[in-house]
Every structure is written in C-alpha cells, then in structure tokens.
C-alpha positions as CSV (number, residue, x, y, z in Angstrom):
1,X,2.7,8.6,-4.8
2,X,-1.1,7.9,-6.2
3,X,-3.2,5.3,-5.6
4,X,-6.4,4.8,-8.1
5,X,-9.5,2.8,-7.4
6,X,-11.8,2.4,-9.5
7,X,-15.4,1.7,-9.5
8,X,-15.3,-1.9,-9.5
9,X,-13.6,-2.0,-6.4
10,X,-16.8,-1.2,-4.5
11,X,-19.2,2.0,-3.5
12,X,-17.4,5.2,-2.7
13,X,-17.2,4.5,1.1
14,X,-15.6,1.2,0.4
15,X,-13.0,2.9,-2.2
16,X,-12.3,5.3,0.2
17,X,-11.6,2.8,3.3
18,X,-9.3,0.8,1.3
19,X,-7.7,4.1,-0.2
20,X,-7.1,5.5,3.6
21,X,-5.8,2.0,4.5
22,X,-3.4,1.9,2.1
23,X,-2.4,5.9,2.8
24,X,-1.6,4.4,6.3
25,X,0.7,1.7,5.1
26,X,2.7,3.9,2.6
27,X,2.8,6.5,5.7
28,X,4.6,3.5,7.7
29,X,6.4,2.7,4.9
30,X,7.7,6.1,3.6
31,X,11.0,6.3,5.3
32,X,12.2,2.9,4.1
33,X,11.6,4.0,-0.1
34,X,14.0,4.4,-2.5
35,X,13.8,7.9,-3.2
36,X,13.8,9.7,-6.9
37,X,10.8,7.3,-7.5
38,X,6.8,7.8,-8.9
39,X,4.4,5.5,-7.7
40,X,0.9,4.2,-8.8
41,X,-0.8,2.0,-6.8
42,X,-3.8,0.5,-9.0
43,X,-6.0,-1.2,-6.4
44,X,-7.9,-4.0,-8.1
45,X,-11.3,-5.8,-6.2
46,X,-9.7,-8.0,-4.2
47,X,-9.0,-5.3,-2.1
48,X,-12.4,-4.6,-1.3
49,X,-12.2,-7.6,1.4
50,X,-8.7,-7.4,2.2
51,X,-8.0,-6.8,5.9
52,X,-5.8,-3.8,7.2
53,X,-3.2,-6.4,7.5
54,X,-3.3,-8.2,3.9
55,X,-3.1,-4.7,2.0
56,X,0.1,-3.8,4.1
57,X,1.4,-7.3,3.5
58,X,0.8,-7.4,-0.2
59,X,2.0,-3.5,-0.4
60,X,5.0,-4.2,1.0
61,X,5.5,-7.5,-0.7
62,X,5.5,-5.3,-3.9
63,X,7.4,-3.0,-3.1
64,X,10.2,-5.5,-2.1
65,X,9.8,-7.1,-5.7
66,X,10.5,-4.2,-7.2
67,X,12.9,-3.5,-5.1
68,X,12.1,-0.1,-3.7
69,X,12.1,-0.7,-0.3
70,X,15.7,-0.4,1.6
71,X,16.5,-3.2,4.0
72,X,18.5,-1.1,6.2
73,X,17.0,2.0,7.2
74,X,15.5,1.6,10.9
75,X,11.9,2.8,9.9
76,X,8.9,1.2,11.2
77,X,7.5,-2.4,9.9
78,X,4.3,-3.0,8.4
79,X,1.8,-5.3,10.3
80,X,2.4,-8.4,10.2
81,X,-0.4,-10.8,9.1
C-alpha cells in the first residue's frame, strides 16, 4: 500500500497530516481488504481541508467501488461522518 502527495496538496506538515490520517484509516481498514492486491493512493488538494472523517469516508467509499473491501469480515468501521 502507498499513498503519494504531492506538493500541491499543501507544505510538508500539512502533506504529512493528511498522509498519517489516511495511514490510520487504511490501519482500520486492513482486515476487511481483498488480499493479493497493490494499492496507490494519490491524494489530490482537496484533501488538504478534509476532516479526519471525510478522508475515511471517501477512502472507504473507494475502496467499495472498486470492490476491494469485503462486506463480511467483522473488522472495525471507518468513522462515520
């Protein structure tokens, strides 16, 4: 699993909060993915102002779309918005 952020996204302290942030929510998360799986994460700007809650939201939203997170396992939830 990576996650990129680049420059644009903000000063390094900012890159480096939402990068953390989204460490956490993939943490949560890791039980429930698909295995046999890379994963990118390219954060764009938006995520500069994004709250703890919206990156775990849209993360998780993603990762439904693509259909890499399994419904049935009994690992923890992300925050709910």
């Amino acid at each position: 699993m990576g996650i990129t952020v680049s420059r644009r996204v903000g000063a390094s302290v900012v890159r480096n909060r939402v990068k953390r942030r989204l460490r956490e929510v993939l943490r949560l998360l890791y039980p429930r993915l698909c295995r046999g799986w890379d994963l990118v994460l390219v954060v764009r700007p938006a995520a500069a102002e994004a709250t703890y809650q919206d990156l775990a939201a849209a993360a998780h939203s993603l990762l439904r779309r693509a259909d890499l997170v399994s419904t049935t396992a009994h690992g923890p939830q992300p925050a709910s918005a």
